[in-house]
N, C-alpha and C positions, 0 to 999 in steps of 0.2 A: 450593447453587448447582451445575448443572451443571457436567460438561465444554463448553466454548467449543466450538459445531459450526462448520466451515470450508466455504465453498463452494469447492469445487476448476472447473477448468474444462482441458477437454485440447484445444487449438488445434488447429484442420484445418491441414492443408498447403495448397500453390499451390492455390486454388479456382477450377473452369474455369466459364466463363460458357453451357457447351451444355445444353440443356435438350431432355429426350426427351418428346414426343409422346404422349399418352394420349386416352383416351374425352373427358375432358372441358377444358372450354378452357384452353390451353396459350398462356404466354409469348413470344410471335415478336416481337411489334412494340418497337422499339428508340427512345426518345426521341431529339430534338438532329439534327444534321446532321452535315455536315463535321464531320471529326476540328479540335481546336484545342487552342491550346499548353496547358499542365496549370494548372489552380485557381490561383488567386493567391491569395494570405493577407492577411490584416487581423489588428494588433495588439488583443489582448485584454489584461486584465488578472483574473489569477485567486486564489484564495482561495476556503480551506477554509469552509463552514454549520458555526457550532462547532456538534459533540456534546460535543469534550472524551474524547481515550480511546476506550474500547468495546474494546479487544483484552485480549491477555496482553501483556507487557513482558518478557522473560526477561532482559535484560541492559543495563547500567548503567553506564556506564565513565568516570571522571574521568582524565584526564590528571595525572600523578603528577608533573609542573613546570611547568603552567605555569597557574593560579589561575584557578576557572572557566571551563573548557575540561573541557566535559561534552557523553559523546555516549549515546545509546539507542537501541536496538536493536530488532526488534519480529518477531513470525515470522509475517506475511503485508502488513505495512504499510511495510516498509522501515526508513530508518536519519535519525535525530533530532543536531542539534546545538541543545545549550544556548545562548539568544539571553541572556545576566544581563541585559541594558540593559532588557530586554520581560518578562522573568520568563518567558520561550516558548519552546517548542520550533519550530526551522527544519526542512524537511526535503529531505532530500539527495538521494534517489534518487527524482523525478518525471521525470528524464529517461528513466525505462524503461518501453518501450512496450510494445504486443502481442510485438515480440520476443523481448522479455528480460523479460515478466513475474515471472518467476520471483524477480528481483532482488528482488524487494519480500521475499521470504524471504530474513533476513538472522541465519545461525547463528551469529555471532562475528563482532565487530568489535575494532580494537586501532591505541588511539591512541599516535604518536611519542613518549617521552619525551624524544629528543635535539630533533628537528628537529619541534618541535609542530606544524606545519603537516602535517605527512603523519598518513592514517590511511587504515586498511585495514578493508575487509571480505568477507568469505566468503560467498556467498549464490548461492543455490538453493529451492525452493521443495520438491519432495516425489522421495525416492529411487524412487517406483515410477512406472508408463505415464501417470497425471495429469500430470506436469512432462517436456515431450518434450526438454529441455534439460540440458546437464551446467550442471555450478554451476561460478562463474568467484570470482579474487581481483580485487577492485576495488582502486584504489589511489589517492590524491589528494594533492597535493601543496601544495592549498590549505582546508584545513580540509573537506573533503567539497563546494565548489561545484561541482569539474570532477572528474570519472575516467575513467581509462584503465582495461582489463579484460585481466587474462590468461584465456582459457578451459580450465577444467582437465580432463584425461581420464576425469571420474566426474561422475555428481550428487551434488549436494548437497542437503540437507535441511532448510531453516532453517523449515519447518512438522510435524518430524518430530516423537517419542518421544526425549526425551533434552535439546531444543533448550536445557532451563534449562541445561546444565551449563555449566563454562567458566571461561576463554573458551579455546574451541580454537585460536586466532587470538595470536600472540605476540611479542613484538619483543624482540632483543635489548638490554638497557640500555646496554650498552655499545658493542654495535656495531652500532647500529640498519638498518644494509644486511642485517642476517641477520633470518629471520621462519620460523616454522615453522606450520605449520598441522595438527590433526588432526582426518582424517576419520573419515565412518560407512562402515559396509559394507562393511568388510573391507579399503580402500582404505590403513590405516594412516599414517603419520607422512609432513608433505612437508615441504619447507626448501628456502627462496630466498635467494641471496647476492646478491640484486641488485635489493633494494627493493621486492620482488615482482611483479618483471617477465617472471623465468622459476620454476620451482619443478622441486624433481626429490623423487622417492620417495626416503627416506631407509631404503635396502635392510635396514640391518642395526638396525632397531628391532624386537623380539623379539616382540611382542604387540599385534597388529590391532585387538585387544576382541573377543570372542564372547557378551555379554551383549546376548537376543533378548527383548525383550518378549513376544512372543505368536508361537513358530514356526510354530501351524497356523491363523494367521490368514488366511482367505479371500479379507479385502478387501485382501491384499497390501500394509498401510501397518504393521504391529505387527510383524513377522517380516524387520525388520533387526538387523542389530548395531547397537548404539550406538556402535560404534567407542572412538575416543580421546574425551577430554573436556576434560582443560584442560593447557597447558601452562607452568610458573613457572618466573622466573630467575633464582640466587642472586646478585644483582646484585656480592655482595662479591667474588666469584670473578673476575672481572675488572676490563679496566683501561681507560678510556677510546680506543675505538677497535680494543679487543681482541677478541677472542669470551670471552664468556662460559663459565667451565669447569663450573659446576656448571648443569644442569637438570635440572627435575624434571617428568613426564610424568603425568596420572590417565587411565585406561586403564579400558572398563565390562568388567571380567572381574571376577566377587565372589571368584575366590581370587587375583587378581593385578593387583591396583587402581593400584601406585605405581610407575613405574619412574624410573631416574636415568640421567646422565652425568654424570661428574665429571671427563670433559676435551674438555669445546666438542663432544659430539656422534659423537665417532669412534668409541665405545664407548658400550652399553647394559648397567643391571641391572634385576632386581629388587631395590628398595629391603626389607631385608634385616628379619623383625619386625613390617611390616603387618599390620594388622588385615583379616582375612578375613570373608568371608560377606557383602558390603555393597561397591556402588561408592562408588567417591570422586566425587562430583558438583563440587566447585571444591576446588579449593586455592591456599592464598597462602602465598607465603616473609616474615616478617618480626622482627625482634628477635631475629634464628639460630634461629627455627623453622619449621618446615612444617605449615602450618596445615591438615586436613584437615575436608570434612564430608561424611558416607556413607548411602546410603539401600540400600533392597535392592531396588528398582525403578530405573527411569531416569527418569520423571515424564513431564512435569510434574505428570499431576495424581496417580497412582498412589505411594505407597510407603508400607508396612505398621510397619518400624523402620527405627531407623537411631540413631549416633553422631559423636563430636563428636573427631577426635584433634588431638596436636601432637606432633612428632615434633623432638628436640634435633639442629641440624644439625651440631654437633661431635659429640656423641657414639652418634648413631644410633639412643638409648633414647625409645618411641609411650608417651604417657602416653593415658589417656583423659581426654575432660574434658569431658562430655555433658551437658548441662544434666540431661536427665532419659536415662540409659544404657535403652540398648535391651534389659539384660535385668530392667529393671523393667516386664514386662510388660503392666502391668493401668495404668499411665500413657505408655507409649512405645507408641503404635500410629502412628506418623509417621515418615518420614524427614528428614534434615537437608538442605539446599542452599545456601543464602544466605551469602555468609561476609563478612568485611570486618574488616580491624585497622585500625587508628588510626595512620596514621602518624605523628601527632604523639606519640604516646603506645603504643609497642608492643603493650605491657600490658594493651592497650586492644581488645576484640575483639566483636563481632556475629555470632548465627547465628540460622535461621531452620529452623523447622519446616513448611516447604513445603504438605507432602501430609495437613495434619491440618485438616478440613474441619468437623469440629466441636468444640468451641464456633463455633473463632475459626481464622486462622491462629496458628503462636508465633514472639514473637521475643526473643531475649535478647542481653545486656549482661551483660560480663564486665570490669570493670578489674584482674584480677590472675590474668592470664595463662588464664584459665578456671577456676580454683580455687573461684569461685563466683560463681553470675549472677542477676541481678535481670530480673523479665520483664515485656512489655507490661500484662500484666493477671493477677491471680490470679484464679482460680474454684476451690470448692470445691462439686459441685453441691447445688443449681442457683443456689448465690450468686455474682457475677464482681465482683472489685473492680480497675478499668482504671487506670496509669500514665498517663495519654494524655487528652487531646480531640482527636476527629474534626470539622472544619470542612467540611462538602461543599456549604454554601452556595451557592456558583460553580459546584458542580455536582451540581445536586440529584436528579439518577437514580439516584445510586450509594445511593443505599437502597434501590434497586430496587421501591417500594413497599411493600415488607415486613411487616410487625407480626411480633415474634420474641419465643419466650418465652423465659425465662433460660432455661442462661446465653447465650444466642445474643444479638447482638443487631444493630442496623440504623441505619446501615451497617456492614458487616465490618468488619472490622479486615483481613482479606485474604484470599485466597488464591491457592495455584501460586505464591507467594513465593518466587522463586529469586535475583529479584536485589534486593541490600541493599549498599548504597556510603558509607560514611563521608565526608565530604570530605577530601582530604589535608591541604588548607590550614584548614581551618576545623572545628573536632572537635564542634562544635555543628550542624552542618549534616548532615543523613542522606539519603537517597531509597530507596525501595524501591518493586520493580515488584510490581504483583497481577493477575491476569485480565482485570482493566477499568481500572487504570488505576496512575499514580504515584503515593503520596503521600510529603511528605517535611514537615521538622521543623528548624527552626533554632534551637532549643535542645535537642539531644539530652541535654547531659550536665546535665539537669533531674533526670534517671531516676537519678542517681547520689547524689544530694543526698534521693531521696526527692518531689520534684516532680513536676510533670506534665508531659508531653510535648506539646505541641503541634503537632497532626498537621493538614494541608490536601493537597487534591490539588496535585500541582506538574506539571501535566499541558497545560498552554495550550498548543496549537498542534501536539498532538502528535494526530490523527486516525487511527484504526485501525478502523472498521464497515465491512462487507461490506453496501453498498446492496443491496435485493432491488426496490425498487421506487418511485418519485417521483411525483408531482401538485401540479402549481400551481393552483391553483381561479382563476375569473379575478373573483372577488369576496368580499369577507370581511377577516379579522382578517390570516389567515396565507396568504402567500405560498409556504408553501412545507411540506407533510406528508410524510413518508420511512418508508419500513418497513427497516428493517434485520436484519442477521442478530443473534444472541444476543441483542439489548437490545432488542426490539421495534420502537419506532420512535418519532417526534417529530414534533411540531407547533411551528413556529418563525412565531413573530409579528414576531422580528426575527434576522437571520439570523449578528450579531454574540452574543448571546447565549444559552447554554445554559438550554436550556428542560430540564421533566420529561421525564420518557418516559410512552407510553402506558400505561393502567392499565384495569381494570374493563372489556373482559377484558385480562389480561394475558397475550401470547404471547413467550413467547423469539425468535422471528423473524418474523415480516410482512412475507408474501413477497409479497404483492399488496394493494392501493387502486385505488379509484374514486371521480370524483363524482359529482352529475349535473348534466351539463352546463345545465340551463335552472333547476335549484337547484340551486346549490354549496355550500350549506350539508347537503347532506344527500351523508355520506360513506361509503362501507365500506372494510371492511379484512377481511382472512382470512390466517391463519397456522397453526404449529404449536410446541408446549412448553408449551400455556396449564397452568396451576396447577389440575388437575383438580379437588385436594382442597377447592378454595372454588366447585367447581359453574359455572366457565366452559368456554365451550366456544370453538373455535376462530373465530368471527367477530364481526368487531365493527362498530355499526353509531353513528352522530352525526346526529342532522339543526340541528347549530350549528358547521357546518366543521371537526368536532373537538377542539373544546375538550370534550368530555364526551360520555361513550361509552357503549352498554348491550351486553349480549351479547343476539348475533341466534338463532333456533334453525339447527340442525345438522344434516344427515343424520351416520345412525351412523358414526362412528370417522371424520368431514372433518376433513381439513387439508388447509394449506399451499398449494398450487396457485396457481390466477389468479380473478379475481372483476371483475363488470361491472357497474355499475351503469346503470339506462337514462338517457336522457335528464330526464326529469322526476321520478326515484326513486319510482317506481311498481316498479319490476321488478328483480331480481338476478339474475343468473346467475353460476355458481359452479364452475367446474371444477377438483377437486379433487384431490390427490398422486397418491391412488390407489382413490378410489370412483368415479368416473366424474362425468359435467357432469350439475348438479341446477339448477333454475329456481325462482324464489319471484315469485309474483306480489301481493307487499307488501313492504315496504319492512322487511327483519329477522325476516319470516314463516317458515311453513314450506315446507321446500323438496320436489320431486318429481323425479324421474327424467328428462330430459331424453334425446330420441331425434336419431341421426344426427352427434353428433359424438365423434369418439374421446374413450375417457378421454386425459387429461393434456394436454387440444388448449387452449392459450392465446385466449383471451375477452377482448374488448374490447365496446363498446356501441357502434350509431352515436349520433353526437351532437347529433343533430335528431329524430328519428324515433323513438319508446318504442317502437316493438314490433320492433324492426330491432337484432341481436345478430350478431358474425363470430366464429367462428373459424379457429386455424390448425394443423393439426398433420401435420407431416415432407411438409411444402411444399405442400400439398392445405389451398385456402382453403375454408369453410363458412358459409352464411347462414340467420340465422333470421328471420322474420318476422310472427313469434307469440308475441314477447317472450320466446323461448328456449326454448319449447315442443320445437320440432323446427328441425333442422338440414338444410340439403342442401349438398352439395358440388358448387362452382362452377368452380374456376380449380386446375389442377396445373404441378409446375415449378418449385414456389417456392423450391426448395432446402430440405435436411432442418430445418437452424434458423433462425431469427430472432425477431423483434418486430415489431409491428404497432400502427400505431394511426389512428383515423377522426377526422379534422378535423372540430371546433369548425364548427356556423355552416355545414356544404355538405352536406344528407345524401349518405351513399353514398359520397364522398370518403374512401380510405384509402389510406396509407402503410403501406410493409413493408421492414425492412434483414433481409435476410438473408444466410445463408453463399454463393449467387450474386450478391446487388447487390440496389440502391436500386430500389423499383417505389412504382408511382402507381397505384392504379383510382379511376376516377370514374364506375362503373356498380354500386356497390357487388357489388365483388368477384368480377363478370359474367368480367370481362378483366383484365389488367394490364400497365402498359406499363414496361419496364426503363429505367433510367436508361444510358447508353453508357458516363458516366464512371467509374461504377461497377463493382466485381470483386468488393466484398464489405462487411459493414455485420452489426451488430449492434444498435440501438437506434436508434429514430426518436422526436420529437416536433416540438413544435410553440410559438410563442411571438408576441409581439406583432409584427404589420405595419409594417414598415420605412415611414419619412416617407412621404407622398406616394400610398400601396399599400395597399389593400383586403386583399390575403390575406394570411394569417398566414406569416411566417418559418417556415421548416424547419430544424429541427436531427436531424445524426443521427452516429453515430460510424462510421464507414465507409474504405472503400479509394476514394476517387476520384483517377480518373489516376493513378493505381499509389501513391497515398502514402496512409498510413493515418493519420487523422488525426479531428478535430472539424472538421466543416463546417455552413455555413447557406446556403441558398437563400433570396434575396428575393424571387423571381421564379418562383415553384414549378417549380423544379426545371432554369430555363432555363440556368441559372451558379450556381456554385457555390465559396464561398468558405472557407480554411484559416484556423478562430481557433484554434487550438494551434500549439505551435510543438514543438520537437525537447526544449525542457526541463518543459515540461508535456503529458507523457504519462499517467502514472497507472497506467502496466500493464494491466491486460486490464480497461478501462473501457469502461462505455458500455450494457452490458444494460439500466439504466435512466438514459432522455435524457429531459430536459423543457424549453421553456421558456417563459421567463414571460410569459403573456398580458398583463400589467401595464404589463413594463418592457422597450422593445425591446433588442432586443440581448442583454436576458440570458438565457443556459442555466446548467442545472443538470445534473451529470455526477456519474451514480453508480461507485463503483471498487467492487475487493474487498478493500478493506485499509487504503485511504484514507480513507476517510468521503467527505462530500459536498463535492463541489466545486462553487464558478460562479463564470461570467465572466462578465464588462460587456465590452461595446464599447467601444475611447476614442476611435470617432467619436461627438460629440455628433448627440444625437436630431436636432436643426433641422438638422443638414447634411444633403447630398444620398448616399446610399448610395454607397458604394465600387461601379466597375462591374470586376466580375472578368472576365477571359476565358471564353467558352462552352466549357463541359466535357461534351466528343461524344466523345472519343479512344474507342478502342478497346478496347484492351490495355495496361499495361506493357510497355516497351522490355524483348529479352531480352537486353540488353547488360550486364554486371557492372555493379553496383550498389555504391557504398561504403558500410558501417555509418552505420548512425543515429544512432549513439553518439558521444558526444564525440572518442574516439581515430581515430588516422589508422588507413585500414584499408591492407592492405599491399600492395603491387604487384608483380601477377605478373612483366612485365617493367620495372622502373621505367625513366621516363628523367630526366635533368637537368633539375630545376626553375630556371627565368630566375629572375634577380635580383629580389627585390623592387623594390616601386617606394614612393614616400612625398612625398607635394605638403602643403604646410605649410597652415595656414589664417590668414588675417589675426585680428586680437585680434577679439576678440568681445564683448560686453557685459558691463560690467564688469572689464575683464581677464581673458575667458576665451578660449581657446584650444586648439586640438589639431591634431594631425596624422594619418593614418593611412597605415598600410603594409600592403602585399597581397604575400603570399608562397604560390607554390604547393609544399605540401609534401609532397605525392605524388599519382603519376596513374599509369595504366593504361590499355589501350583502351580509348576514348569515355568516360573519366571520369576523374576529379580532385580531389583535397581543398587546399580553401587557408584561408589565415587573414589577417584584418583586425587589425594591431594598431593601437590607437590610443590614444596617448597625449597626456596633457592639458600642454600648451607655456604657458599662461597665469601669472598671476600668481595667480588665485583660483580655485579649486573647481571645477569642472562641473556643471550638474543634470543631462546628459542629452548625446549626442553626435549625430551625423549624415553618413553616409560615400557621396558619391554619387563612380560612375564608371561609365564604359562599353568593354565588352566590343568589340572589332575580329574578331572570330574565328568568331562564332555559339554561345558558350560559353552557357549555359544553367544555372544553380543550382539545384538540386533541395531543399536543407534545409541550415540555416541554425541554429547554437547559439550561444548567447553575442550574439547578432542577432536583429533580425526584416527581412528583407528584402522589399523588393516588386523586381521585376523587369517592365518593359514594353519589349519589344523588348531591345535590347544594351544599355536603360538601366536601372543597378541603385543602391538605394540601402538602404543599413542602417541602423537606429537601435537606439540601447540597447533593452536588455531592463531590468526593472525595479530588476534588484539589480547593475549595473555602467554607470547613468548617471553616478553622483558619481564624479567624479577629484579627486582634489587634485594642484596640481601638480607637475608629474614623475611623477604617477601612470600606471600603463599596464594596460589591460584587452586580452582578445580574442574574435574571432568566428571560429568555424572555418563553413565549409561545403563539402558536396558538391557536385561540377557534372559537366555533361558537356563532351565535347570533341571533334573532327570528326578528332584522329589527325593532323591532317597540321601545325598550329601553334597554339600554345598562349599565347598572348604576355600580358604584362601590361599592363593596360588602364592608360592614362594621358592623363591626370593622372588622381590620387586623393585626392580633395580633403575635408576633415573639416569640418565645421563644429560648433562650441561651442554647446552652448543653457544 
């Protein structure tokens, strides 16, 4: 198996809507009319297309008091809390958008031991010019639903070189207001006495780390330091409420791995007798020792040897105790990572051999103190006899297709194994992260006895694939085909169940599909990473919607790129990474040279007309009408990136989001006319026709009326309406937008980190559409703006927020009840942040609440968390979001949102009245 390839993406700044003038037809004319008030939003409800997995896992973390209270970590997908009731993983961080993409790379996380409810995490996405953003400490106060963010004065790197190690991220046991964190890049050791709400450089810690993977690396991503790596607390050293006297710091320098303080931090050493030549990738304190495990790379996937210490914390003397010592050379070609003792049992210890790629990953078990360990499986080549069953049933890709000859075998057993977690509470229970995914065992201490281990993925609901491309066919078995980054890509019949992955050919990523629109059964795909050595080649061609694939032929050395299939799959067109746009005039034929459109220029087909092909490339649209024969160039202006695609059912009709705005042609691609409410867009589609409406719904992920969001036009393109909200964002989603011809209302939303997402409408189909306000505006207001984010943003000059206000609500059905209360909690010129709280006054439960009042002022709310609000005129009304309708009573939830304000009075609108559902 590969290294996991990443798609990076580096955000434009403020994108202006002016377009310069050239030879050929240029963008002037402006949809809409009059300017009008911004999008209105419609409640969706969203959820992950299981794939199940598809990333790395680098990190694992049980909470060490309070039983099942388990978080994961992931280094482009974000941050996971254990759901025990579901057997699934929830995920935390979808409130971060094009923003704060970044977020979704999360280096170190670390859960409360005092106050379980609090957990923190460290995240950032890439230390060099890909991630324009420093990395922040996130902080929650309720198990990961809500956080507030400090931003720190460095990037961070939770998609970097080192990301298994850990955790950098640390809380004191005893005096949980203290947290330290350690950086890359020379940034060294930080420390927050205030629940990490401020943090400062901890000046006199002696050792930054200077261990650089790759110094004369070019692509500028291997030639950091690794910085620090994990920090541990000798929890005995204090006293409840005290600081902590003794810590211990792993540092990537190979002759100065361990350092200490042995009074709360005021003072640093070098831990005195370490083992040299090899970082310390984690370390844990437990049973008075210091558990170390060391590789001579940073990983995750690199490390040649490495060692297994324990160092006696009274008396200072490093034993080794390596399963297999790194100078048994001719079986130690691996380094160590994974670590884990048994807190029920000291004695009791876990390490993993990360970076050894063949056979197998290793893991071993040790019950007496490391003195000697029993491991997953023996091999002696080429016979392997396994401790273990593998169950991948539930999810059946992770054999990746395989046939493997001993001792290999299919599925892994793992690799890039950095995180391995014992449960505290339960000595039978394990998890470990691999590449692609979790698996975990609830009979571990089987392997002690001599038994077998029982191993399944423990991975539900935990999504990490880099979408590269989406199609809904609008007839067939499967609703729904995706290409993705490393895993190829899927054919989902139902969109609750993990299906295979594509096979014969198999490509590591499938960065483009097609169908044809007048046969849907007959599909392509083109990628790159296919498995040379079994004679495929990079495209793949179905005429049964997919379920069953042949390889197409190739021009020499194609990959990856984009691909079109025509109207009636007669014709391909193929524009590829880096050969240039090739045509086949059959259906998986051979291809030829195609004249007039750049290489790397994005290809769609029209979807009425077989000999009618568009491209697009750096804002200069192209038409073929020779089924791709030859190209000529139509329409300039388009701005350097975006996506494009030709509606179903109208020839000549195309859509294009790009890095200037939302555009229409209905001359195929002769002209194009800009959207007004638009500033900027990244992925368009298309999906079934709203009640009553002949043309198909528009979906596309864009900036209208200055807010960036998931919007749909029923009306092509006349209004335009907001179905995401502030806590389903997804990060820098949306390259691939679809939706489904089938079922209205639904779109599918591709992330880079997330997997596939879609929403339903919970207007029922027989109602009459939502009528949004016409979206003509212009521009964004250049008036300060509050964060998107949950937290209040700060006020340059604050003034005195009025009193809350709070109007009761009569019993409601069944004995349900509530109230709500509107506090403004901070504001600044022309804007304002306030919060709804609303709490249940009944005798019985809540399914769901309802908070209407009106505005006196001309106040205006811009986004809405914890809410979905509709706004008409000064009348505003919120309703739960899906995970804080149930109250019980006395129970109390909140809505925070932004708004604007006219400076001169800000008052509280009343009454504010709640109603119980």
């Amino acid at each position: 198996m590969q290294p996991r390839a990443r798609r990076t993406r580096t955000l434009a700044g403020t994108l202006a809507a002016t377009l310069t003038a050239g030879a050929l037809a240029v963008v002037t004319q402006l949809a809409g009319g009059t300017p009008a008030a911004a999008a209105s939003s419609e409640p969706y409800t969203w959820k992950n297309v299981r794939i199940d997995g598809g990333g790395f896992v680098p990190g694992i973390i049980f909470n060490p008091t309070e039983q099942n209270l388990i978080y994961a970590r992931t280094d482009i997908g974000g941050a996971y809390r254990w759901n025990q009731s579901t057997s699934s993983w929830i995920p935390l961080l979808d409130f971060a958008g094009w923003d704060h993409w970044n977020y979704n790379g999360v280096l170190s996380l670390a859960t409360d031991p005092v106050q379980t409810s609090k957990v923190y995490a460290a995240v950032g996405m890439y230390l060099n010019s890909w991630d324009p953003n420093n990395g922040a400490i996130l902080r929650s106060s309720d198990k990961g639903a809500t956080w507030a963010a400090t931003t720190l004065p460095f990037k961070v790197g939770g998609n970097m070189p080192g990301r298994g190690m850990g955790e950098r991220l640390a809380i004191d046991p005893n005096r949980n207001s203290t947290l330290y964190f350690g950086a890359e890049a020379g940034n060294g050791l930080w420390r927050s006495t205030d629940s990490g709400v401020t943090w400062a450089k901890v000046t006199n810690f002696p050792n930054a780390g200077n261990y650089v993977q790759d110094p004369a690396d070019t692509n500028n991503y291997l030639n950091f330091s690794q910085g620090i790596g994990w920090v541990a607390f000798d929890k005995s050293t204090g006293t409840a409420g005290n600081t902590t006297q003794t810590i211990y710091v792993g540092v990537a320098d190979l002759q100065n791995t361990v350092y200490r303080s042995l009074n709360g931090g005021t003072s640093w050493e070098r831990v005195a007798g370490q083992p040299t030549g090899y970082l310390a990738h984690q370390g844990e304190i437990a049973g008075g020792y210091l558990y170390i495990t060391t590789s001579d790379k940073g990983g995750p996937y690199d490390g040649g040897h490495g060692d297994v210490w324990k160092m006696q914390l009274s008396t200072g003397a490093w034993t080794q105790i390596s399963p297999v010592p790194s100078s048994d050379t001719s079986n130690n070609y691996f380094g160590y990572s994974g670590l884990s003792v048994d807190r029920q049992n000291p004695n009791t210890l876990m390490v993993t051999g990360y970076s050894s790629w063949y056979p197998d990953t290793f893991i071993w078990r040790s019950t007496d103190g490391g003195a000697t360990w029993r491991q997953f499986y023996d091999y002696a080549w080429p016979n392997r006899t396994n401790r273990y069953t593998l169950n991948i049933s539930g999810v059946p890709w992770l054999d990746f297709n395989e046939q493997k000859s001993a001792p290999e075998q299919s599925p892994k057993l793992g690799w890039m194994t950095e995180a391995l977690e014992i449960d505290p509470f339960n000595a039978n229970r394990m998890l470990f992260g691999t590449g692609a995914t979790i698996y975990g065992t609830t009979n571990l201490t089987a392997l002690d006895t001599g038994g077998m281990v029982a191993l399944s993925p423990f991975i539900k609901g935990l999504e990490e694939t880099a979408v590269l491309d989406l199609i809904s066919p609008p007839t067939g078995t499967s609703p729904l085909i995706s290409g993705v980054g490393d895993i190829g890509g899927f054919r989902h019949t139902n969109l609750d169940v993990v299906p295979d992955m594509f096979d014969m050919p198999y490509f590591g990523s499938t960065n483009s599909l097609d169908y044809a629109e007048l046969n849907p059964s007959y599909v392509v795909r083109v990628g790159k990473g296919a498995r040379t050595a079994n004679g495929q080649t990079n495209i793949g061609v179905s005429s049964d919607g997919g379920a069953n694939w042949w390889s197409g032929s190739s021009p020499s050395g194609a990959q990856g790129g984009t691909v079109a299939l025509n109207a009636n799959g007669t014709r391909v067109v193929w524009s590829t990474e880096a050969n240039g746009v090739f045509y086949a005039t059959s259906f998986g034929g051979g291809f030829s040279q195609a004249s007039g459109a750049p290489a790397t220029a994005k290809v769609e087909s029209d979807r009425v007309n077989p000999n009618k092909f568009y491209a697009l490339y750096n804002g200069t649209f192209y038409v073929s009408t020779n089924g791709g024969q030859s190209f000529t160039s139509t329409a300039t202006g388009l701005g350097a990136t975006g996506n494009f695609k030709a509606m179903p059912g109208v020839e000549g009709e195309i859509w294009l989001a790009g890095e200037t705005g939302v555009y229409r042609s209905t001359n195929s691609g002769t002209s194009f006319t800009k959207f007004a409410a638009s500033a900027s867009g990244v992925g368009i589609g298309f999906g079934k026709a709203a009640p009553g409406r002949t043309n198909m719904a528009v979906y596309t992920m864009a900036t209208i009326d200055g807010v960036r969001g998931v919007y749909r036009s029923n009306d092509v393109g006349a209004t335009w309406v907001r179905i995401n909200d502030a806590q389903h964002q997804y990060g820098n989603a949306g390259d691939a937008i679809t939706g489904d011809p089938r079922t209205y209302g639904r779109v599918y939303l591709g992330t880079n980190g997330r997997g596939i997402i879609y929403g339903d409408a919970t207007v029922t189909p027989s109602s009459p559409p939502p009528s949004p306000s016409a979206s003509t505006s212009a521009s964004p207001s250049a008036s300060p703006s509050a964060s998107a984010s949950p937290s209040a943003s700060p006020s340059a000059s604050p003034s005195t927020p009025p009193s809350p206000s709070a109007s009761p609500s009569p019993s409601g059905p069944g004995g349900k009840a509530c109230t709500a209360t509107y506090k403004v909690l901070n504001s600044w010129p022309g804007g304002f942040t306030g919060e709804l709280k609303v709490t249940s006054t009944g005798t019985v439960a809540t399914a769901g609440w309802r908070v209407n009042f009106t505005f006196t002022a001309g106040q205006v709310i811009s986004q809405m968390w914890g809410g979905i609000r509709t706004q008409t005129g000064s009348a505003v009304q919120a309703v739960n979001e899906g995970y804080n309708g149930a109250l019980a009573p006395a129970a109390s939830t909140t809505a925070g949102f932004n708004a604007s304000w006219n400076n001169s009075s800000n008052p509280i609108p009343s009454p504010v009245t709640c109603t119980a559902l």
